[in-house]
Backbone as a ProteinNet text record, in pm:
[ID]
protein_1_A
[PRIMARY]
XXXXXXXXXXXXXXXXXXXXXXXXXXXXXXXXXXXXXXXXXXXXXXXXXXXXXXXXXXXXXXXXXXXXXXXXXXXXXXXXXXXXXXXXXXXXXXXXXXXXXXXXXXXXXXXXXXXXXXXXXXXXXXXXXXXXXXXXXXXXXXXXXXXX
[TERTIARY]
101.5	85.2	25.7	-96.7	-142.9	-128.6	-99.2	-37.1	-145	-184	-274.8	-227.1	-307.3	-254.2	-287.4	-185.5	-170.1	-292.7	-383.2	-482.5	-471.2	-498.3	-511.6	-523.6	-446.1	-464.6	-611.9	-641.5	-822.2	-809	-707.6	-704.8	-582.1	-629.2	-631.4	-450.8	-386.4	-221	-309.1	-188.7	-225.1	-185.6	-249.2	-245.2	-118.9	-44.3	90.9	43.9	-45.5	-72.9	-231.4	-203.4	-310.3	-420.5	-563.4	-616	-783	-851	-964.4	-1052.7	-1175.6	-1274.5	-1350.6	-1381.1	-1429.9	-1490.6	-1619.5	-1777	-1725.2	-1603.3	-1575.2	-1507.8	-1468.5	-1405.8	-1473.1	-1576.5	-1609.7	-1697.5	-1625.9	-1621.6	-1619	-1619.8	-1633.7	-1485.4	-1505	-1367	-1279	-1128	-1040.9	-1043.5	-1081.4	-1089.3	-1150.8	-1273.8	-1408.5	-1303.2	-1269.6	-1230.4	-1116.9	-1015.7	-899.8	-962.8	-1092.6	-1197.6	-1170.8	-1260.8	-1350.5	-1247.8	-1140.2	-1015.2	-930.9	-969.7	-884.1	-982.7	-1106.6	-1223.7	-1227.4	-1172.8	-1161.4	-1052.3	-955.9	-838.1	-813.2	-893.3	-931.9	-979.1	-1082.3	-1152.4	-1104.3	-996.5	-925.4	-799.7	-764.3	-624	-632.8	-706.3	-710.9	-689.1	-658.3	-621.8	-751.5	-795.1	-840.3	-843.9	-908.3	-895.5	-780	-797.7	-678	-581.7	-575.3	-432.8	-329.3	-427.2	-429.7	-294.1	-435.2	-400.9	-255.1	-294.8	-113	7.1	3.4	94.7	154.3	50.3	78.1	122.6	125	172.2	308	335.1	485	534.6	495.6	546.8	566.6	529.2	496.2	590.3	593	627.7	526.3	383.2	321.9	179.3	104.6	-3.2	-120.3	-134.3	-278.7	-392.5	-528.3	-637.3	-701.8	-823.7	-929.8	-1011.6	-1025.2	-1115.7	-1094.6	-964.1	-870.7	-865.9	-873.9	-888.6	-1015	-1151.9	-1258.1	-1275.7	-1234.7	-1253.5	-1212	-1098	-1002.2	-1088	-1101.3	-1231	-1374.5	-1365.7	-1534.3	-1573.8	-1599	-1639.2	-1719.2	-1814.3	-1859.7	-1794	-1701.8	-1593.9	-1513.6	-1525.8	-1426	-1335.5	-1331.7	-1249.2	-1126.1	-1163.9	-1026.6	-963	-939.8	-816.9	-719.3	-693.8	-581.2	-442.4	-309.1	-203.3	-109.3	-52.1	30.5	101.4	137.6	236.4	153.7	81.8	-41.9	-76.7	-123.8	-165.8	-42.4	77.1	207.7	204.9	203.4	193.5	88.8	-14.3	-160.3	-138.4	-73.7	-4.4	61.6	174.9	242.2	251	112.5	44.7	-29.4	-115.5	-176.4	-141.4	-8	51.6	-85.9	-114.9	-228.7	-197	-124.5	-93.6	-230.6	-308.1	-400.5	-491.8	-440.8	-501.9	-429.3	-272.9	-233.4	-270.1	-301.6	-339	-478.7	-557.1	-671.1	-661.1	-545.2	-528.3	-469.5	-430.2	-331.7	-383.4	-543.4	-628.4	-616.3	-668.5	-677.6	-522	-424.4	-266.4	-248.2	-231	-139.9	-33.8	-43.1	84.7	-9	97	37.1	195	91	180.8	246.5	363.9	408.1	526.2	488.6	550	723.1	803	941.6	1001.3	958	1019.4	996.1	890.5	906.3	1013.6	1053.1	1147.8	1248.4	1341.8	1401.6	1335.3	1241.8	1220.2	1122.1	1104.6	1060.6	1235.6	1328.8	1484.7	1493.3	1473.8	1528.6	1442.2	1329.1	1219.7	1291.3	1288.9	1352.4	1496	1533.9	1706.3	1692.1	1621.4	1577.5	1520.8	1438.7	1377.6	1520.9	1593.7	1694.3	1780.9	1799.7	1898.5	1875.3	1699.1	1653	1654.8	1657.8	1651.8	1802.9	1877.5	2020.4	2046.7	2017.4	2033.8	1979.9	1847.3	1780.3	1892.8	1933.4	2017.6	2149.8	2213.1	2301.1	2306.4	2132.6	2100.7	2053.6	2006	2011.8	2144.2	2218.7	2349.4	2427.9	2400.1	2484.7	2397	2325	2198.5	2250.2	2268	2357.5	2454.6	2562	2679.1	2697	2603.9	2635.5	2562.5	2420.2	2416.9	2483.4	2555.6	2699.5	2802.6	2821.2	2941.7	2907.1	2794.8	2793.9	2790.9
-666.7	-587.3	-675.4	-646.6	-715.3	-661.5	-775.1	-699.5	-771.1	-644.2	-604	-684.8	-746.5	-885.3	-729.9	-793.3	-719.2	-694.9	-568.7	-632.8	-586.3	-631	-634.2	-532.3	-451.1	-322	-256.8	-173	-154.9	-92.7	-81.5	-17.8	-111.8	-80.2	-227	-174.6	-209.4	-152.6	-152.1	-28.5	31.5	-71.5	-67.1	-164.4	-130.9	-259.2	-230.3	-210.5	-235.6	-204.2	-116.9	7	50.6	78.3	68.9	-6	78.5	142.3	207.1	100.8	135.3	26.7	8.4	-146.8	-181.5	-119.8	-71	21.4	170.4	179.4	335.7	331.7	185.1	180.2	72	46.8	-81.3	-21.7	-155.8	-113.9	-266.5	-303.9	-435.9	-390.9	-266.3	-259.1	-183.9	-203.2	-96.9	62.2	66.4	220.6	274	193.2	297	308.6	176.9	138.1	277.5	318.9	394.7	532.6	609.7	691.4	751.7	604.1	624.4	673.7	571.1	593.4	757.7	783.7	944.4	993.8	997.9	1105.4	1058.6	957.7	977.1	985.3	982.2	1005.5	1158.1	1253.7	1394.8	1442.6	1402.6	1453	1429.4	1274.6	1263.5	1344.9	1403.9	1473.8	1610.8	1692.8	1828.2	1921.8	1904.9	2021.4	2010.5	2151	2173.9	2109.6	2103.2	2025.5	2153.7	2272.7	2370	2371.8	2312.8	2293.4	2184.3	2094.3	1948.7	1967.9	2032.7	2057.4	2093.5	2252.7	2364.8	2232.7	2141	2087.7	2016.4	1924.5	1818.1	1894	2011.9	2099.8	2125.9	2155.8	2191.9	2015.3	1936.8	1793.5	1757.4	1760.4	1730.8	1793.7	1942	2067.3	2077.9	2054.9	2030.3	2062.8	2140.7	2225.7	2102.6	2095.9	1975.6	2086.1	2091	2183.3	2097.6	2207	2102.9	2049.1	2079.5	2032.3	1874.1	1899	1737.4	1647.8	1688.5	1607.8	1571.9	1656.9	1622.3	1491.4	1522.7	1432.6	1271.2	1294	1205.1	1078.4	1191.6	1080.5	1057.6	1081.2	1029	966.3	849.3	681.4	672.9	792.9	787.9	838.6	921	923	891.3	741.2	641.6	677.7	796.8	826.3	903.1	950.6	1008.6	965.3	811.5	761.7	863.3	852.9	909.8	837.8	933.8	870.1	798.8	712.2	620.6	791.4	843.4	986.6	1081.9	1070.1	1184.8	1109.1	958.3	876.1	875	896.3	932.9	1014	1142.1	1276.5	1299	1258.9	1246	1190.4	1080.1	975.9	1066.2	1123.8	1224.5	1349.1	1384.9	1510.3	1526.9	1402.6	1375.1	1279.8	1172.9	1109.1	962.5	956.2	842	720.3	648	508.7	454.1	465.2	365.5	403.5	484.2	500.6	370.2	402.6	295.6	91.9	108.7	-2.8	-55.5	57.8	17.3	9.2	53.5	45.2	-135.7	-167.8	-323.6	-441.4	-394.8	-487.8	-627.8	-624.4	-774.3	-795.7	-740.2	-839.5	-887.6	-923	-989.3	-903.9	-783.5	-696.9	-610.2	-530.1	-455	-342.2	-199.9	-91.5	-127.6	-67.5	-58.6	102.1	126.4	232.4	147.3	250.8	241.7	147.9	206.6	175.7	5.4	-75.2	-159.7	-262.2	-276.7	-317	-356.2	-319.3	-405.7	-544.6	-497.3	-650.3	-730.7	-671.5	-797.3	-866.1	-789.7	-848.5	-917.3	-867.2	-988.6	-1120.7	-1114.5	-1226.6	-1340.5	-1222.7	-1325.8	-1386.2	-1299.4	-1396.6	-1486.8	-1443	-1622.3	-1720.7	-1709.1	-1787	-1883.8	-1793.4	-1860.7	-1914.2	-1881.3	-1940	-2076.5	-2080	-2213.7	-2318.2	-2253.8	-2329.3	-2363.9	-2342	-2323.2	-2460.9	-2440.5	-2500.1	-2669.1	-2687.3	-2770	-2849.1	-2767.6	-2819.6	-2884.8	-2835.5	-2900.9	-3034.6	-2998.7	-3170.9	-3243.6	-3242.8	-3333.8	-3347.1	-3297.4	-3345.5	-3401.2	-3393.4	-3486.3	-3577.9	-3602.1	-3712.9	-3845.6	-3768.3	-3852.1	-3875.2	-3786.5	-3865.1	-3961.5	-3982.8	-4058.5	-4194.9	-4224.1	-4300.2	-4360.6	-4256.4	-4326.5	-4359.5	-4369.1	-4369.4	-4534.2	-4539.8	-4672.2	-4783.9
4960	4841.6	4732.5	4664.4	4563	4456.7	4362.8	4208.7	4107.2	4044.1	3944.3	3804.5	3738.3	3638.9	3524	3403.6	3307.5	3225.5	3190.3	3076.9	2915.3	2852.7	2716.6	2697	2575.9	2573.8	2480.8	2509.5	2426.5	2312.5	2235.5	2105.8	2020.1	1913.7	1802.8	1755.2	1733.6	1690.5	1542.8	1484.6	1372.8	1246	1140.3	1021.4	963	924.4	867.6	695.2	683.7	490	540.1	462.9	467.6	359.7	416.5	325.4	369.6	276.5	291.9	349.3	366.7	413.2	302.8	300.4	162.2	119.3	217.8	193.3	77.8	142.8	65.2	-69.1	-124.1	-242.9	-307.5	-283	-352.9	-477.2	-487	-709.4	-757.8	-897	-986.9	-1091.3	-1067.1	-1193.3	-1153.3	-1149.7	-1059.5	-1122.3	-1261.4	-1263.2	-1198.7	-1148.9	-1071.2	-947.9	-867.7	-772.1	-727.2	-828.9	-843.1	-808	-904.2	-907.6	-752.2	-700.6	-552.7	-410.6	-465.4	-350.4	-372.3	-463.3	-500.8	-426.5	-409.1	-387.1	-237	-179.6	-24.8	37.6	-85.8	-15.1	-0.9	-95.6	-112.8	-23.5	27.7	153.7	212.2	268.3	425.5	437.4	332.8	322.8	402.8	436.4	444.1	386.8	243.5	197.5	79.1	60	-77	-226.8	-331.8	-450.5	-522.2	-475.5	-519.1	-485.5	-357.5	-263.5	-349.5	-381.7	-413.2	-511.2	-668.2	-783.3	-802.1	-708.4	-737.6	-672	-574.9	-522.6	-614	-697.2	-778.6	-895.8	-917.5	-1052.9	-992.5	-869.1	-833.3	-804.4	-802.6	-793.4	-946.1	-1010.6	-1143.4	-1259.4	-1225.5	-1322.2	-1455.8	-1396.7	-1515.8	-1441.3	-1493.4	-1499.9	-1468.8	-1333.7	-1311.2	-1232	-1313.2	-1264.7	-1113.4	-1132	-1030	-1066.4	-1212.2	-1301.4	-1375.9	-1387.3	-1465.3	-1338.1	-1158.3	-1040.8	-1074.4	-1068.8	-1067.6	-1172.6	-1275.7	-1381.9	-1360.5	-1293	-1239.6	-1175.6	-1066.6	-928.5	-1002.3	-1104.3	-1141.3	-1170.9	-1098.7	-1151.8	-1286	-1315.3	-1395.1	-1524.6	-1548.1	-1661.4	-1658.4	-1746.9	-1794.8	-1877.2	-1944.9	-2061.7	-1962.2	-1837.8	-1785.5	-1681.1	-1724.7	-1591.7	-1592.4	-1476.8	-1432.7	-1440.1	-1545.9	-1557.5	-1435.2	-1449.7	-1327.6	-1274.6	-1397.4	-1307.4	-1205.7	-1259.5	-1190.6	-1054.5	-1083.3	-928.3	-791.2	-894.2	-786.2	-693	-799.4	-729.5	-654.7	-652.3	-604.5	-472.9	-463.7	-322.9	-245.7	-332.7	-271.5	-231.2	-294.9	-221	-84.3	-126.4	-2.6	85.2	79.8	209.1	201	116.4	139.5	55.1	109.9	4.2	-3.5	95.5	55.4	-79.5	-126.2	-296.7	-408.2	-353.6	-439.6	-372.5	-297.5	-180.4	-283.2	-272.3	-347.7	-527	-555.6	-721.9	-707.4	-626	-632.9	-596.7	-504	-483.3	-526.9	-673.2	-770.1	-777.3	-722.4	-856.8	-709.9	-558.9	-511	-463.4	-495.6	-438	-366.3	-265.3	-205.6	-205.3	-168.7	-99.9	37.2	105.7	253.6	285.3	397.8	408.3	383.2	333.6	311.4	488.7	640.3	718.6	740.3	631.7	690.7	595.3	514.6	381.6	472	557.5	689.7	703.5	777.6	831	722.9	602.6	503	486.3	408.9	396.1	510.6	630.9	723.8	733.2	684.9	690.5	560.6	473.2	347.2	335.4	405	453	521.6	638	750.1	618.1	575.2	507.4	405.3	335.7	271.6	349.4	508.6	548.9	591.7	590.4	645.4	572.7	408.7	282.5	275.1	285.6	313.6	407.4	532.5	653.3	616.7	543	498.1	366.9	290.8	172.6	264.8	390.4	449	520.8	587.1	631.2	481.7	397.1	269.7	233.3	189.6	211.4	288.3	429.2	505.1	501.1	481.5	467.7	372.2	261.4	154.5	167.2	232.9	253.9	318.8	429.2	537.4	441	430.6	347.1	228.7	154.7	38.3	134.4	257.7	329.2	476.4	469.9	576.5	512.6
[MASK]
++++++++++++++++++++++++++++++++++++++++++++++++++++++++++++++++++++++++++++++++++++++++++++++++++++++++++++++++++++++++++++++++++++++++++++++++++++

């Protein structure tokens, strides 16, 4: 019986931070940047700019058109960023972090779905326990040296 060696599987495991492709958000300034990622996160969502709107008005309790969206995504009107409350509901209408992914670009932070916050805590506890573990050999380090 001959046994078949394992092969590499042909599809890429899915991205733990998700993140548009540069081509579709690239921008010099994050308002445009913020703009561009609403207007594809719009189209990848499936629902309507009306669907959108009424959702984010029942998320909200506060009257958002399709007209104040349009305005929203328009790289070219700078006068109507869109409020941090509105970019929420917007996330949470359409299930697309990677809007806020692309708002966090420049700071060093990034979005992650809630399920992975486990194993960052467990990453950061190993980490202290090693710092921990390390503070115990420097200390016996010294004792033994104050002690021979």
């Amino acid at each position: 019986m001959s046994r078949r060696r394992a092969t590499e599987p042909t599809t890429t495991p899915a991205a733990v931070v998700e993140r548009f492709d540069a081509e579709r958000v690239r921008a010099t300034r994050t308002s445009v940047r913020i703009a561009q990622a609403m207007t594809e996160a719009i189209k990848d969502c499936g629902k309507s700019r009306d669907e959108i709107a009424e959702a984010m008005s029942q998320v909200l309790g506060e009257r958002v058109t399709v007209e104040v969206l349009y305005q929203y995504s328009s790289p070219a009107n700078e006068r109507n960023n869109i409020p941090a409350h509105r970019l929420m509901a917007l996330v949470a209408v359409t299930g697309d972090v990677r809007i806020l992914n692309a708002a966090l670009q420049d700071t060093g932070f990034i979005a992650l779905d809630r399920r992975f916050e486990p194993l960052i805590r467990r990453e950061v506890a190993k980490e202290r326990m090693e710092q921990l573990r390390q503070e115990v050999e420097n200390a016996d380090a010294e004792w033994k040296a104050a002690n021979s």
